[in-house]
LOGUMI-760379 format. One record per residue (C-alpha): residue number from 1; residue in one letter; y, z, x. Coordinates in steps of 0.2 Angstrom, whole numbers, m for minus. Example, Ala and Ser with C-alpha at 12.3 -4.5 7.8 and 13.67 -1.06 7.14 Angstrom:
residues 2
[1,A,[m22,39,62]]
[2,S,[m5,36,68]]
This chain:
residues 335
[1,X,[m7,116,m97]]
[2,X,[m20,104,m88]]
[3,X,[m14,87,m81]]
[4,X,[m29,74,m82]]
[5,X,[m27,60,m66]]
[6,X,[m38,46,m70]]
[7,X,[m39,35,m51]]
[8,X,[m57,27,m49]]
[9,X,[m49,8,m51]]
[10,X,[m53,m2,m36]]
[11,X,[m35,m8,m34]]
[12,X,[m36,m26,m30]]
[13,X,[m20,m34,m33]]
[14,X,[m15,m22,m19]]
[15,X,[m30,m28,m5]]
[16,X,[m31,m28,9]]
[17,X,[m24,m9,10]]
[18,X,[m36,m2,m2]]
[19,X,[m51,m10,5]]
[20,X,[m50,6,16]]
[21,X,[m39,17,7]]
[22,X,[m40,24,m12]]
[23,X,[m23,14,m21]]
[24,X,[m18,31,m26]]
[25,X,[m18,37,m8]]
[26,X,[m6,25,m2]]
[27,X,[8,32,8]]
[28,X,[25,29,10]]
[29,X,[42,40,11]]
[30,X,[28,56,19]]
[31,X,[21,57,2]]
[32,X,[4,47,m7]]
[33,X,[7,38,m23]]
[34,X,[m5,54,m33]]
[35,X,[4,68,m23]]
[36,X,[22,61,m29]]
[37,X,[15,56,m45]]
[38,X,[9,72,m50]]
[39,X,[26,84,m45]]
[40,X,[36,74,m55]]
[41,X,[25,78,m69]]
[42,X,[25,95,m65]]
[43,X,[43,94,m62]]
[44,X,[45,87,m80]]
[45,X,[33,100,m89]]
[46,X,[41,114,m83]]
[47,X,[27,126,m85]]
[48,X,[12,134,m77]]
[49,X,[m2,121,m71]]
[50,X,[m18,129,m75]]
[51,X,[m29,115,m69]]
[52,X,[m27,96,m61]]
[53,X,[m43,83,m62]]
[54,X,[m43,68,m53]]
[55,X,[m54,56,m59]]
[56,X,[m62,45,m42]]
[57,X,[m74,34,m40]]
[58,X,[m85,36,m22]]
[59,X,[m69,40,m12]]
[60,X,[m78,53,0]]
[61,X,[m77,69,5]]
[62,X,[m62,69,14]]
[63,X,[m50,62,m1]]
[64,X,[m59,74,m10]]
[65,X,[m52,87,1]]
[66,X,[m34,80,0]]
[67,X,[m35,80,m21]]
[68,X,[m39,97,m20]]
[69,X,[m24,104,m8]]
[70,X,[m11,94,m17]]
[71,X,[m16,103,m32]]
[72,X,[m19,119,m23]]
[73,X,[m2,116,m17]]
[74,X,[4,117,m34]]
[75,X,[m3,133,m36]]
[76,X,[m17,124,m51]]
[77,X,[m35,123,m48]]
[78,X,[m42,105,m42]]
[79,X,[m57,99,m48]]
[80,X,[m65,81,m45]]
[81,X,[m75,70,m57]]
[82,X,[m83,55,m53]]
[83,X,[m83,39,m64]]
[84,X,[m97,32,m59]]
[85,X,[m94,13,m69]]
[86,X,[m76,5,m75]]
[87,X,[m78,5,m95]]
[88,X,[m61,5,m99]]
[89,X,[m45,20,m99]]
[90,X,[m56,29,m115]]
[91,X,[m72,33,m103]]
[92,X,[m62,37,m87]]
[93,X,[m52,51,m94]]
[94,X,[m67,58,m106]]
[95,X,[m76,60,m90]]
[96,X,[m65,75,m88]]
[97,X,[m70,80,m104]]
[98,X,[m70,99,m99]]
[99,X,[m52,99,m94]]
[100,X,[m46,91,m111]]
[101,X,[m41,109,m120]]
[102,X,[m24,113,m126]]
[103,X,[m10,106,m120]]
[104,X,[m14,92,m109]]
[105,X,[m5,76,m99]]
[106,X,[m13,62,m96]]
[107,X,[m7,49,m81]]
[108,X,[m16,36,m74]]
[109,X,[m10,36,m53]]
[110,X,[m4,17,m51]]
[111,X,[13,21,m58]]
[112,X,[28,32,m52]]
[113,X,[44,36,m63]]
[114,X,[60,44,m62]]
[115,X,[67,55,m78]]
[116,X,[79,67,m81]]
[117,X,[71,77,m96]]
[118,X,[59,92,m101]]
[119,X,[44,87,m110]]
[120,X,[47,91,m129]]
[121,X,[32,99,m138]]
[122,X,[35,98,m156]]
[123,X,[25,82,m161]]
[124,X,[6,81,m158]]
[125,X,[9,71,m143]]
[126,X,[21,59,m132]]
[127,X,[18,42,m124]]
[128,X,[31,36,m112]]
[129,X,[37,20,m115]]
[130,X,[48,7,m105]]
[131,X,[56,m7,m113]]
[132,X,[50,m25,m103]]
[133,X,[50,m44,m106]]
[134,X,[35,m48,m103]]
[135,X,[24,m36,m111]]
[136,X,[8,m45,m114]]
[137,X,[m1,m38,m98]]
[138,X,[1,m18,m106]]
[139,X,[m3,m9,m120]]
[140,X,[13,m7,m132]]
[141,X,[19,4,m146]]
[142,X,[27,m1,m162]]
[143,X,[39,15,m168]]
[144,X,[49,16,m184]]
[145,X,[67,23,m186]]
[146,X,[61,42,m182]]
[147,X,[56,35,m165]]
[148,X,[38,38,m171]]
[149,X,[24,27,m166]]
[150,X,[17,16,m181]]
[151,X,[6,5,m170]]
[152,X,[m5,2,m154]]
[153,X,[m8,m14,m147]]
[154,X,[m18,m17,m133]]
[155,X,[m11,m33,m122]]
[156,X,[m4,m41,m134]]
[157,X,[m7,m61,m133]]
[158,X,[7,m63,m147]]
[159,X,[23,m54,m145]]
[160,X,[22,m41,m156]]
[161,X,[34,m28,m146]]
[162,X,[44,m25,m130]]
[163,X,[39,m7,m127]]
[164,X,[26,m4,m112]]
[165,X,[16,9,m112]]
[166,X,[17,15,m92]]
[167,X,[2,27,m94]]
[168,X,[7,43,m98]]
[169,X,[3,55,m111]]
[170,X,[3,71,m119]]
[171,X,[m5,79,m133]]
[172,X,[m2,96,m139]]
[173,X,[m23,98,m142]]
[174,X,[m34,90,m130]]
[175,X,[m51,96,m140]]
[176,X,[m43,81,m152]]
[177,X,[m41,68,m140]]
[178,X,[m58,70,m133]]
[179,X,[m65,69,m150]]
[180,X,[m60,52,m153]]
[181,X,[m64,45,m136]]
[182,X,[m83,53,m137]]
[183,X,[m82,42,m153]]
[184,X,[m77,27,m146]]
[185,X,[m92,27,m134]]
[186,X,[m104,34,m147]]
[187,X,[m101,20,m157]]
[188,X,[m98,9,m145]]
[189,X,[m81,2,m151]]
[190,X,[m73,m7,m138]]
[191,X,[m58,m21,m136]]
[192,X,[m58,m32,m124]]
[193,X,[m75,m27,m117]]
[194,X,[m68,m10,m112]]
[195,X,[m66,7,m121]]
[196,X,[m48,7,m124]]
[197,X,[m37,25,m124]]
[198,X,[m25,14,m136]]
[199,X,[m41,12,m148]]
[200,X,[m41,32,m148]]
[201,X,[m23,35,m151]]
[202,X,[m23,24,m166]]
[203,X,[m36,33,m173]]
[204,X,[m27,50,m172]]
[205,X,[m12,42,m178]]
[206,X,[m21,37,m195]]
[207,X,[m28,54,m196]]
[208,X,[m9,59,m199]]
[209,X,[m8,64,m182]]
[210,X,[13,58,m174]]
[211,X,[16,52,m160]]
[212,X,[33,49,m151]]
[213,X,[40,39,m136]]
[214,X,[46,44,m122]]
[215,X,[57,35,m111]]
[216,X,[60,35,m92]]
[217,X,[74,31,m82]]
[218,X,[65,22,m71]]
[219,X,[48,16,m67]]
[220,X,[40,10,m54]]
[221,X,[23,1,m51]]
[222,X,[13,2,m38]]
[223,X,[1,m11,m44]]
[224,X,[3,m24,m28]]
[225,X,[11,m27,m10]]
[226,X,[26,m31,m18]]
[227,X,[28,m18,m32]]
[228,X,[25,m6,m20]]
[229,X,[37,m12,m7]]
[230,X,[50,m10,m20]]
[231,X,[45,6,m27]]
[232,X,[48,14,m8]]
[233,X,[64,8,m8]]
[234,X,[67,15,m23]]
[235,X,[62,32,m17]]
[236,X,[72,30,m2]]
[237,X,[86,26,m10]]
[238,X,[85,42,m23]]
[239,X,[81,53,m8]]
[240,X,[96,44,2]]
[241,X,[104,60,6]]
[242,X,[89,69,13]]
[243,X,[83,53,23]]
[244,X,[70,58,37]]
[245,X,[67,54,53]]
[246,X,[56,69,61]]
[247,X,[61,79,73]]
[248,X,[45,76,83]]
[249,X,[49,57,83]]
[250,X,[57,48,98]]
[251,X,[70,34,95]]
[252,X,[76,26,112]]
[253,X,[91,13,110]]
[254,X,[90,12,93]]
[255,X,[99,9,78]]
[256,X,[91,16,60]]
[257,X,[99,9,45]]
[258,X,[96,25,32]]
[259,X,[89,27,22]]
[260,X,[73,25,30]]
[261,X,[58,38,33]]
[262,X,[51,40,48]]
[263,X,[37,52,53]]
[264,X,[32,63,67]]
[265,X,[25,55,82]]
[266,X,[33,40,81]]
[267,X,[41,31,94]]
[268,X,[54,15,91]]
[269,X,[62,8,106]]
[270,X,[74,m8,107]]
[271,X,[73,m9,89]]
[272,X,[84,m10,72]]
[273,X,[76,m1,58]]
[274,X,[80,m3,41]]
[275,X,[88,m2,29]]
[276,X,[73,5,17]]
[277,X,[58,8,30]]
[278,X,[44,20,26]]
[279,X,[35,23,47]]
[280,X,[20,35,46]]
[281,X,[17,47,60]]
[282,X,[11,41,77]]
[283,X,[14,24,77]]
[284,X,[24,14,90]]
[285,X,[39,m1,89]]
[286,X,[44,m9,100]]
[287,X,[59,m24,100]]
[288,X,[59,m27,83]]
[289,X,[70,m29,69]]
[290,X,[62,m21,53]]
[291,X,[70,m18,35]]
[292,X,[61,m15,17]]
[293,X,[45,m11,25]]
[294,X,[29,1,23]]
[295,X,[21,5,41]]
[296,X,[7,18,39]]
[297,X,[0,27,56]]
[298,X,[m3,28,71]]
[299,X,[0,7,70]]
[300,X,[8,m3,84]]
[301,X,[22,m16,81]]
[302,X,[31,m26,95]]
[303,X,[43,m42,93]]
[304,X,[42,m40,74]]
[305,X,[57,m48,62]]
[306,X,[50,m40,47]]
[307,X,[54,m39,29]]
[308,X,[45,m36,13]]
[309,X,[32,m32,23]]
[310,X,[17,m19,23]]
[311,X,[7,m14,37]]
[312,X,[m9,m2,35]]
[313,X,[m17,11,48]]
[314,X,[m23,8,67]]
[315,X,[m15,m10,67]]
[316,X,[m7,m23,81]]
[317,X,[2,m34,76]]
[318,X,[14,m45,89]]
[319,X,[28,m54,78]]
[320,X,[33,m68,93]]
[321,X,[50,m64,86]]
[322,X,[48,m74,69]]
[323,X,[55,m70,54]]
[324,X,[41,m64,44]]
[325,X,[36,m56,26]]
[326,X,[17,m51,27]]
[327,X,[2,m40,22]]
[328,X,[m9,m31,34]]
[329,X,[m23,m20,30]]
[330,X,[m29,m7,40]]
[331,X,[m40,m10,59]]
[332,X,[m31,m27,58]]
[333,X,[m27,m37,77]]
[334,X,[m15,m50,77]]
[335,X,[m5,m56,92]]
C-alpha cells in the first residue's frame, strides 16, 4: 500500500507560525502534525507501507530530510514531489501520479483524527466523514441507506448535507483515481477555479464505482492558532497516562499540572505549568503561570500568565505578569 500526503498549502489561517515553518511541520506533544498524522494511518491500515509521498512546495532541503526519516522510520520508502502552483486537491495529489498504484490512501496533512477501527477493503474505496453544523466551508457526501456515497458536493452554499469530508481516502486501484484527475486537468474541468478531488470521485462513482464512509471518533483540525491549540490538548489528554516531562529537562520549584509535554533541555523555574502544555526542547520559563499552551524550542518566557496561547521558535517574550491569550511566530522580541 502507498499513502499519498499532499502538504504544499501555504497555511495561512495559521500565520505567523508558518511564515517560517511548513503547517504540517508544526510541533506539539514531541511529534509534527505529518509524523502524527501519518502513524495513525499506518496504525489503521494495518499492513505493510511500501511507499509514503509528500507532496511540498519549496520547503527546503532540510524538511525534505525530515519527510524522508519519518517514512524511513516506518520502515516505507519516502519520496518527495513538488507542486510547483496551488490548482486545487485534483492537481496536488496527480503530481504524485507515480505513487497512485494499487491500494492507496490519500490524506491531506492539516487534519489529525482519532479511530478505533481497521480499514475495510471490500468497496472500491472509503472517504472518512464526520458529521458538523456548519458544513458549507468542506466538501460533503450524500450516502443512501447502505451507507454508500450517492453524491459529492464541493462547499456547499445551500445545505445539502451534514457530513464533512476530513480529507481522507482510500481506493482499492490508484491507476483509477489517477485517471480521472489527469482528466480533470486535460480538459480543464474545474470548480470553483480549482481542480476539485470531489470532481474525480463523482466521476468514478457514475462509472459504477462505490464508495463508502468512514467515520472517526474524533477529529481534529489543525487549520489555525486556535484549532490547533485544542487539537494538543486533545492529544494530551488521550496520552494522559504516558504524559512526558524528559528526563534531560530541569524543573526547580515547580508545579506541572499533567498532562503536559515537556521536552529535553528545558528549564522551568518558579512556574505553574499546565494543565495541557506542549514545551519543545531547550527552552527556558521562568515565573510564570502557563496552561493550554504550544511553546516550541529553544524559546524564552518569563512573567507570562498564559493561556490559549502559542509561541513559535527562538522567541522572548516578557508577560509583565498579565493575563494573556496570544500568538507569536518564530525570531519574535517582545518585552
Amino acid at each position: 500500500m502507498n499513502i499519498i500526503i499532499p502538504m504544499a498549502g501555504r497555511g495561512s489561517r495559521l500565520r505567523p507560525h508558518t511564515l517560517t515553518t511548513p503547517k504540517p511541520l508544526i510541533s506539539f506533544a514531541g511529534k509534527t502534525i505529518v509524523e502524527r498524522l501519518v502513524q495513525d494511518i499506518v496504525k489503521v491500515c494495518d499492513e505493510t507501507i511500501d511507499e509514503i509521498a509528500f507532496i511540498i512546495g519549496d520547503f527546503g532541503p532540510d524538511v525534505e530530510k525530515d519527510l524522508i526519516n519519518i517514512a524511513f522510520n516506518l520502515n516505507a520508502k519516502g519520496v518527495i514531489v513538488h507542486q510547483e502552483e496551488p490548482l486545487g486537491t485534483a492537481h496536488a495529489i496527480l503530481c504524485a501520479k507515480q505513487s497512485l498504484r494499487g491500494n492507496v490512501v490519500v490524506a491531506f496533512a492539516d487534519t489529525l483524527f482519532k479511530a478505533d477501527f481497521k480499514l475495510n477493503k471490500n468497496n472500491d474505496g472509503i472517504i472518512w466523514v464526520n458529521k458538523i453544523e456548519d458544513p458549507s466551508a468542506f466538501g460533503v457526501v450524500k450516502i443512501n441507506s447502505d451507507n454508500h456515497i450517492t453524491d459529492f458536493v464541493e462547499k456547499p452554499t445551500e445545505f445539502v448535507s451534514d457530513l464533512a469530508i476530513i480529507g481522507i481516502y482510500y481506493f482499492n486501484n490508484g491507476e483509477n483515481l489517477m485517471n480521472e484527475l489527469q482528466f480533470l486537468i486535460d480538459n480543464n474541468i474545474k470548480d470553483k477555479g480549482e481542480y476539485q478531488l470531489t470532481n474525480a470521485l463523482e466521476n468514478m462513482k457514475k462509472k459504477g464505482k462505490i464508495f463508502s464512509i468512514g467515520t472517526v471518533d474524533e477529529w481534529l483540525d489543525c487549520g489555525n492558532k486556535d484549532a490547533t491549540v485544542y487539537t494538543s490538548q486533545r492529544i494530551l489528554e488521550h496520552n494522559k497516562k504516558s504524559s512526558i516531562v524528559d528526563k534531560k529537562s530541569e524543573l526547580i520549584n515547580s508545579e506541572i499540572i499533567q498532562p503536559c509535554y515537556i521536552a529535553a533541555g528545558t528549564l522551568v523555574k518558579n512556574s505553574k505549568i499546565g494543565p495541557h502544555v506542549s514545551i519543545g526542547s531547550n527552552s527556558n520559563i521562568e515565573d510564570s503561570e502557563i496552561s493550554n499552551s504550544i511553546i516550541q524550542n529553544q524559546s524564552n518566557i518569563k512573567n507570562a500568565k498564559l493561556k490559549n496561547s502559542m509561541i513559535g521558535n527562538h522567541t522572548f517574550f516578557d508577560g509583565h505578569k498579565i493575563d494573556q491569550e496570544i500568538s507569536i511566530g518564530d525570531f519574535c522580541e517582545i518585552k
